[in-house]
C-alpha positions as CSV (number, residue, x, y, z in Angstrom):
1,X,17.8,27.9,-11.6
2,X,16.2,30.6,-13.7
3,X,12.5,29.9,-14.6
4,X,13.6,30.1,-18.4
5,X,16.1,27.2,-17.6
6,X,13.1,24.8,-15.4
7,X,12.1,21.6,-17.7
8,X,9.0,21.9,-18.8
9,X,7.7,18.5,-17.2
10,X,8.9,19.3,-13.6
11,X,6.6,18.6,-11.0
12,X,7.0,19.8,-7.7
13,X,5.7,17.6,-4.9
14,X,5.0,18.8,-0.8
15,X,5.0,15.9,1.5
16,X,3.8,17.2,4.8
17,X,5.5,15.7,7.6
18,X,2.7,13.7,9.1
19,X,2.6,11.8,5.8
20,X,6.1,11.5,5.4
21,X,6.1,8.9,8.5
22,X,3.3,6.1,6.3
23,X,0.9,4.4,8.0
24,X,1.7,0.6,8.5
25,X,-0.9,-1.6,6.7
26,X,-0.9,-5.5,6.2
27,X,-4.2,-5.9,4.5
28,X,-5.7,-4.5,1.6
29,X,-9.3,-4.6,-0.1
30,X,-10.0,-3.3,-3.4
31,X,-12.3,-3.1,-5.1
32,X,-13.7,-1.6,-8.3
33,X,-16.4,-0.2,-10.3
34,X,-16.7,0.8,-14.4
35,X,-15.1,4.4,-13.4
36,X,-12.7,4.2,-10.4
37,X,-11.1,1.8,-8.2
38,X,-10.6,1.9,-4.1
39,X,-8.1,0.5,-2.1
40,X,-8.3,0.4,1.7
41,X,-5.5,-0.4,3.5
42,X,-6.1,-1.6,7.1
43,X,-4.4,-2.8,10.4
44,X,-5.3,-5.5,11.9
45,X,-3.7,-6.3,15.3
46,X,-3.3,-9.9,17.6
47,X,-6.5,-10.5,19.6
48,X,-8.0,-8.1,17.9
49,X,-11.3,-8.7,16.0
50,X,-12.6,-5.5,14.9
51,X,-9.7,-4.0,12.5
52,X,-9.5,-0.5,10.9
53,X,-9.0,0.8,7.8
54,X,-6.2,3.4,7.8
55,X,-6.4,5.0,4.1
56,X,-8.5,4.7,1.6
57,X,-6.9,5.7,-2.0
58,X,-9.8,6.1,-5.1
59,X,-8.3,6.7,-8.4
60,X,-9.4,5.8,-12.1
61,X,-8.9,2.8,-13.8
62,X,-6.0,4.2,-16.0
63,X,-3.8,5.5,-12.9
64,X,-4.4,2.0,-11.5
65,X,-2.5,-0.2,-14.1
66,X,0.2,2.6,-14.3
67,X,0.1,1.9,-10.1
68,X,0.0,-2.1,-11.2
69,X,2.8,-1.9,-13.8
70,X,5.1,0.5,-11.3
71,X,4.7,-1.6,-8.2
72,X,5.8,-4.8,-11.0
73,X,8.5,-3.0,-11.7
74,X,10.1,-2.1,-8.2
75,X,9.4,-5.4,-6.8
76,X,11.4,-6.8,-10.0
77,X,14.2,-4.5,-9.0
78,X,13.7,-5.7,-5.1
79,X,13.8,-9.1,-5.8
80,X,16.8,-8.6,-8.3
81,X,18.6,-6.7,-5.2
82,X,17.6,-8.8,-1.9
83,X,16.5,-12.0,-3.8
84,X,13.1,-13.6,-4.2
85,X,10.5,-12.3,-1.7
86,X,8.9,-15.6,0.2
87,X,5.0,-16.5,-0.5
88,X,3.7,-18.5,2.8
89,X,0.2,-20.3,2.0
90,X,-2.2,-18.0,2.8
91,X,-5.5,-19.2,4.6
92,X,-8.9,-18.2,2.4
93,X,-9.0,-14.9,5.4
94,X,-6.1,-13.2,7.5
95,X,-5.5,-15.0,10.7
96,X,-7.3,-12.3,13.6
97,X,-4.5,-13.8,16.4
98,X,-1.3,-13.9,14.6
99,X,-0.6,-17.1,16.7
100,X,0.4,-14.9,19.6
101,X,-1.3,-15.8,23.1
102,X,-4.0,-14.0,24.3
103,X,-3.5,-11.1,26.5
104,X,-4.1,-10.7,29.8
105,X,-4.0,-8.0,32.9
């Protein structure tokens, strides 16, 4: 496409291969002060009791409740797709042994 015919309000976006595969997470901090927010996102493994935080993500209040209102919006379309996602009761902290038995060598 000629750069004459290119919208205006294209963005182009590199996603380098080693972030392309994610990095699992299944907790989240955040936090927040009067100018940004920042959200960790940490691993923690069975029988493990130190975990690690995997990414941290800082951005500015306004970016997070457009972040807020799009993640709304594609679980909406999720649930509306696959059905309602399931809640469990969640205890005050994660669980640090997944009910999984201890391992040994």
């Amino acid at each position: 496409m000629p750069e004459s015919k290119k919208p205006q309000n294209q963005i182009n976006i590199d996603l380098p291969e080693e972030i392309a595969e994610g990095t699992y997470s299944n907790l989240a901090i955040i936090s927040h002060s009067n100018s940004e927010f920042v959200m960790d996102f940490i691993r923690m493994m069975p029988n493990v009791p130190k975990a690690k935080v995997k990414s941290r993500i800082v951005m500015t209040p306004q970016h997070a409740k457009r972040l807020l209102r799009a993640l709304s919006d594609n679980v909406n379309k999720f649930e509306k797709q696959f059905g309602p996602i399931s809640e469990p009761e969640q205890p005050p902290f994660p669980p640090m042994n997944f009910n999984t038995p201890t391992a040994q060598a």
